[in-house]
N, C-alpha and C positions, 0 to 999 in steps of 0.2 A: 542851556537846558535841552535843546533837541540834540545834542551831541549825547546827552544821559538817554533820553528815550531812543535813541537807535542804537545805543550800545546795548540798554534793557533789554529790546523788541529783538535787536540780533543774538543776545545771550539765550532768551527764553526761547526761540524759536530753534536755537543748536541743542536746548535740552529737551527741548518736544519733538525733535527729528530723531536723538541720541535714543530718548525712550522707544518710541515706534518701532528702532530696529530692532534696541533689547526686547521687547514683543516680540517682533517678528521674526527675530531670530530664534529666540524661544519654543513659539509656536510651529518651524519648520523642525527646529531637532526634535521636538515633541512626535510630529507626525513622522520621523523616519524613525525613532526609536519606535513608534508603536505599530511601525511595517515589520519589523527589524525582529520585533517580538513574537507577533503573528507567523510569521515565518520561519520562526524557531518551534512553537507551537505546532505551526502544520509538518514541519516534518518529525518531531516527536508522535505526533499521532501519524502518521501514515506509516513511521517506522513499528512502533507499537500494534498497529494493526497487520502489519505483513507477519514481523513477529507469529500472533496469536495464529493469524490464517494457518503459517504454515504448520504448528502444532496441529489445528486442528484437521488439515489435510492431512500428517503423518498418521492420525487416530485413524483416520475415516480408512486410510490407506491398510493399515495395519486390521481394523476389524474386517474390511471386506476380504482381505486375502486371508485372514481365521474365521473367516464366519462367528464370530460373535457380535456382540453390542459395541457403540460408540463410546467410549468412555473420554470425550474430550473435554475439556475446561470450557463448555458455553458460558460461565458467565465472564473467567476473562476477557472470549472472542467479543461478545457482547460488549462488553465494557469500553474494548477498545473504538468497538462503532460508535456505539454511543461520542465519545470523547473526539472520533474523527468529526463528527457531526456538526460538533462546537464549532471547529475553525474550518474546515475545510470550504472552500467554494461548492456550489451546487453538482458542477458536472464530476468532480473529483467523490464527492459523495453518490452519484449518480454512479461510477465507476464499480462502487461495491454492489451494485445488483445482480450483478451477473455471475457475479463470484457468489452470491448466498443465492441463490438460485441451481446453483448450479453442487453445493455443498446440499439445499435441501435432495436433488434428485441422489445426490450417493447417500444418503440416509435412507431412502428409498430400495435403494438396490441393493443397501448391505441387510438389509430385509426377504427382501424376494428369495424365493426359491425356484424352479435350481439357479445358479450363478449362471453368467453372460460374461466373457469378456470383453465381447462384442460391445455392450450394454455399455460396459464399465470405462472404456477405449472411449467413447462418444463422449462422456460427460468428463472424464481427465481432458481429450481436447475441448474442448467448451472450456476446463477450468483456466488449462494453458493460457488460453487465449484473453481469458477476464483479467488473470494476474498478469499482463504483460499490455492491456488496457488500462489498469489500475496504475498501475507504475510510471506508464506514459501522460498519464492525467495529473498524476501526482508531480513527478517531474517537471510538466510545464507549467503546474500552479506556483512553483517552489522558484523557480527560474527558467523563462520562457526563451531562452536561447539555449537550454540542451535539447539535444535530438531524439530522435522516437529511436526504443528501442524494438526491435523484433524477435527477441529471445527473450526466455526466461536467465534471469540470474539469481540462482537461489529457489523455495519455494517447491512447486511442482515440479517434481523429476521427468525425464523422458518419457515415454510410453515402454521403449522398449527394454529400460530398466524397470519402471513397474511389473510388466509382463512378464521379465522376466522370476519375480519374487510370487506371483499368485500359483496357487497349487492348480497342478497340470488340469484338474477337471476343469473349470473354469477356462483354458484357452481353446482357441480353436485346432492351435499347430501348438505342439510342444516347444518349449523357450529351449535356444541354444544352452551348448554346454558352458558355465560360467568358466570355467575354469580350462584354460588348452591345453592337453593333452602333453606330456612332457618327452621331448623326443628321445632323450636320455635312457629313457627306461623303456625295453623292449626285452 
């Protein structure tokens, strides 16, 4: 009879060790599928947000050098905040202030009278610098072993390609000729 009760006590205790792993094994693919998701998540919206950004950079761009009104899609850009908001971590959320800040003062300037390029030169660098913040934030919440970048890719153009597109009142010095002179034809 005690040859039955240790065969019992050793069967029941391989199927209660057997279970525990099925748990626990369980319970780990659960928390990397639900990193795995989040992750997918954070960079749909951070892509989606750069996305709208940069439409609504192109508006802001394009009205200040016509002097008219903004005609951008605020509630896309909006929407896509909003949705980065959900997943993102605090400082990558933190990363878009300087970028709407910096879009509130060219709503500003595409207002004023008369134009500044001067003005306008300040807050594109400002934007420069939020959207290659953002990126870099963004990046390291996505996967903490890529590197900072110090360029834009995509997004805000040069300076010296904007400048060159604003109507000559607006600069200080006249924008190069875009186009070089053809040696051909003399």
């Amino acid at each position: 009879m005690a040859d039955l009760w240790t065969v019992l006590a050793t069967s029941g205790l391989a199927a209660v060790t057997a279970l525990a792993g099925i748990f626990a094994g369980g319970r780990v693919s659960r928390q990397s599928q639900d990193r795995h998701l989040i992750r997918d998540r954070q960079s749909v919206a951070y892509s989606t947000f750069l996305q709208e950004y940069g439409k609504v950079e192109i508006d802001l761009r394009e009205a200040y050098a016509a002097n008219r009104r903004s005609t951008a899609d605020w509630e896309s850009f909006n929407a896509s905040l909003a949705a980065l908001s959900l997943v993102a971590p605090p400082d990558v959320s933190a990363a878009t202030l300087p970028i709407r800040a910096a879009i509130e003062e060219l709503l500003i300037l595409i207002a004023r009278e008369p134009k500044d390029a001067a003005e306008y030169e300040q807050v594109h660098s400002t934007l420069t610098q939020a959207q290659i913040a953002f990126v870099n934030a963004a990046r390291h919440s996505l996967d903490g072993t890529l590197g900072q970048l110090d360029f834009v890719v995509g997004g805000t153009p040069r300076w010296d390609f904007v400048a060159h597109w604003l109507p000559s009142a607006y600069h200080r010095l006249d924008p190069p000729n875009p186009t070089p002179p053809d040696p051909t034809e003399e």
